[in-house]
C-alpha positions in Angstrom: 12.6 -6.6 13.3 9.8 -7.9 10.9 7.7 -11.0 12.3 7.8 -14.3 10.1 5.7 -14.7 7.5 3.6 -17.3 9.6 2.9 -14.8 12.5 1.8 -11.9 9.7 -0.5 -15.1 8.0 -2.3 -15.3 11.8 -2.2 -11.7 13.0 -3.7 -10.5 9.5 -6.0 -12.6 8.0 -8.8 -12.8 9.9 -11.5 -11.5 7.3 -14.8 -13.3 7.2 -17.0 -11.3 5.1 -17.5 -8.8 1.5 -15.6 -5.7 1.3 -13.6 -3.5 -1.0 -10.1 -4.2 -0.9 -9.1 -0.6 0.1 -10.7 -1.1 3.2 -9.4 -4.1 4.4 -6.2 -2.8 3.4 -6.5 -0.2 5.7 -7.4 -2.5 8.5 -4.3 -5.0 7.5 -2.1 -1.4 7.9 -3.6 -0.7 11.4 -2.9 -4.2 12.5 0.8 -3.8 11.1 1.1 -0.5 13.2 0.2 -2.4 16.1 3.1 -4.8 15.7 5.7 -2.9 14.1 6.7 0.4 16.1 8.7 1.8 13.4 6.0 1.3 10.7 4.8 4.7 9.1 3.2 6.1 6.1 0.8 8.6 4.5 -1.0 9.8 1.7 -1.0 12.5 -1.0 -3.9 14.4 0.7 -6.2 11.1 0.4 -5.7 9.5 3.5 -9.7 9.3 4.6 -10.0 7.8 0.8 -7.4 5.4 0.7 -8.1 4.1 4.3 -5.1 4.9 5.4 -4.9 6.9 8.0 -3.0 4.6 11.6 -5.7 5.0 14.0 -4.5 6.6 17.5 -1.0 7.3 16.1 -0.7 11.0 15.7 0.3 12.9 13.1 3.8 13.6 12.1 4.8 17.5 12.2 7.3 20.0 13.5 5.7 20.2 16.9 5.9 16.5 17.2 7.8 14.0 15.6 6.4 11.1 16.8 3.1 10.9 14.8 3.2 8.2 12.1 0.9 9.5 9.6 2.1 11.9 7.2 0.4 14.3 5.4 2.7 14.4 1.5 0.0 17.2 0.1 -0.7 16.5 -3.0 2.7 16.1 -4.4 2.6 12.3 -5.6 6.0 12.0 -7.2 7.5 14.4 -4.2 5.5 11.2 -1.7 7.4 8.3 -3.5 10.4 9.8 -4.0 11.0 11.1 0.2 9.4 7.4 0.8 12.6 6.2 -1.0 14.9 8.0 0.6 13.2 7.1 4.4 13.7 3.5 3.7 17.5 4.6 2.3 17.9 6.5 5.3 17.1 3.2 7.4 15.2 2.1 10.8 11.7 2.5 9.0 8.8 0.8 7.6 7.1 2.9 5.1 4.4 2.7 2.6 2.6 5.8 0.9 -0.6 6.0 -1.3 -3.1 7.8 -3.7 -5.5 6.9 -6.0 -4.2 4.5 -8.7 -5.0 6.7 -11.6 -2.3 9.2 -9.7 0.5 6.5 -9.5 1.7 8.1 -13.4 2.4 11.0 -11.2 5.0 9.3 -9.4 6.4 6.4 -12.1 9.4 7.7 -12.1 10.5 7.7 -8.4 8.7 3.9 -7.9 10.9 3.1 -10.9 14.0 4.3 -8.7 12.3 2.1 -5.8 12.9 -0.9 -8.3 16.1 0.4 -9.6 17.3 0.2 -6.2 16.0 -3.2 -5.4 14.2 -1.1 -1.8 11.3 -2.6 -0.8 9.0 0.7 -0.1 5.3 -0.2 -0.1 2.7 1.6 -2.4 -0.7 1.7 -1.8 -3.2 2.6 -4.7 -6.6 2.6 -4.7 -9.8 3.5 -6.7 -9.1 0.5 -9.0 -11.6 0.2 -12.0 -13.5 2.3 -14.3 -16.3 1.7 -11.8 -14.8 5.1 -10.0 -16.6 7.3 -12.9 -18.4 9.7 -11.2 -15.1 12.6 -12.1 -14.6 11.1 -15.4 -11.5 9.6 -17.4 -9.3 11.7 -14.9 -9.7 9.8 -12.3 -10.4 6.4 -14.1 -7.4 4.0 -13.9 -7.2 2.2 -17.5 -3.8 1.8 -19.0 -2.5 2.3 -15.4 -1.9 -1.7 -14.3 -0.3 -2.2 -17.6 2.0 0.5 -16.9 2.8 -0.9 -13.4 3.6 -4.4 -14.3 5.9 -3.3 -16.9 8.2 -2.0 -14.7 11.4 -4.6 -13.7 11.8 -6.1 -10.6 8.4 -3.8 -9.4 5.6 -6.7 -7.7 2.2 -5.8 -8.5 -0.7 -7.1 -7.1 -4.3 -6.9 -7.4 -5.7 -8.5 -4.3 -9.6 -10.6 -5.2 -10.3 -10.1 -1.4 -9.8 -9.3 1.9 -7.6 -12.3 2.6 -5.4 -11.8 -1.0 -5.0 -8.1 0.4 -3.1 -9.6 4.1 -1.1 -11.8 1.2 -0.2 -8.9 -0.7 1.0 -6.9 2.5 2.7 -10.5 3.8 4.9 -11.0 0.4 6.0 -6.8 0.6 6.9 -7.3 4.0 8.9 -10.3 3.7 10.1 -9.0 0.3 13.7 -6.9 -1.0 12.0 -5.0 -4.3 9.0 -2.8 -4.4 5.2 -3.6 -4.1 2.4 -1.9 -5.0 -1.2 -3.0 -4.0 -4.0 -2.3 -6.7 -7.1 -2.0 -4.2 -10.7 -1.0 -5.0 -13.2 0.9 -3.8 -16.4 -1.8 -4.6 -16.9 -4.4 -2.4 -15.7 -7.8 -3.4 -16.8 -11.2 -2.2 -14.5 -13.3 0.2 -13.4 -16.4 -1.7 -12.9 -19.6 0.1 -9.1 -20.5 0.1 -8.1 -17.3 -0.9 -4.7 -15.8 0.1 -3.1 -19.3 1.2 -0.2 -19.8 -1.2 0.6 -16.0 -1.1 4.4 -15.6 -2.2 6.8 -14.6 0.2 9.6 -12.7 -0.2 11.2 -11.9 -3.5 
């Protein structure tokens, strides 16, 4: 079972200085591993980019089934759509992630997740044109647009370190689909950020 809302606000907010969003998001995931057993996710080969990898957790394979990261390979729309069908098959918490410029990879299996109304959490980072150093491949433009168009799909794009706990707080006390926009420049920590988060939805 999912804490309250109030217990994620005190167990994952506690950020007190600048950073890009994509690492605190991967410390607010390691502190939701730590309360949520059945909490499990992985990337599409990008894991030590995203900053998601759950520390001390293992790693999900034939030989043992208890790890919770898993490795997708780099088969983004193959990630979102087993994610989908984890959280169908019930008992789990799952998220998955790439690079946000990726996420047109796997539109059509988050649009199922919204179809659906199943609240599987996507995690994108490498937010802005300030990621240039491959080019327009891996430079995310039209990509938030694209996102936010999609019904009943929550998108956010967290300022801070404390908007990025909100972010993971509303998908967690949620029913539809979230993805959280992160980037990989740090960003200053506003005062009063992340207090009126929206829950649920």
């Amino acid at each position: 079972k999912l804490p309250d809302a109030e217990t994620l606000r005190k167990s994952l907010y506690s950020f007190d200085k600048a950073d890009s969003t994509r690492n605190t998001s991967g410390v607010v995931l390691n502190r939701l591993a730590e309360m949520l057993p059945n909490f499990v996710g992985g990337s599409a080969d990008l894991a030590p980019s995203n900053m998601t990898y759950l520390k001390g957790l293992g790693d999900y394979s034939k030989e043992d089934r208890t790890g919770r990261n898993l490795h997708f390979g780099v088969r983004e729309h193959a990630m979102a759509a087993i994610s989908n069908g984890m959280y169908l098959h019930g008992g789990l918490v799952n998220f998955c992630a790439t690079f946000f410029v990726f996420s047109d990879y796997m539109k059509n299996a988050m649009r199922m997740s919204a179809l659906m109304n199943i609240p599987v959490l996507y995690v994108l980072t490498h937010d802005s044109i300030g990621v240039g150093e491959d080019g327009p491949t891996h430079e995310p433009v039209e990509q938030l647009v694209g996102l936010r168009s999609i019904p009943n799909m929550k998108v956010y794009r967290p300022a801070d370190g404390k908007e990025t706990a909100a972010a993971y707080v509303s998908a967690l006390t949620g029913k539809q689909p979230t993805a959280i926009v992160c980037s990989r420049q740090k960003l200053p920590l506003y005062e009063g950020s992340g207090e009126k988060a929206e829950l649920g939805g």
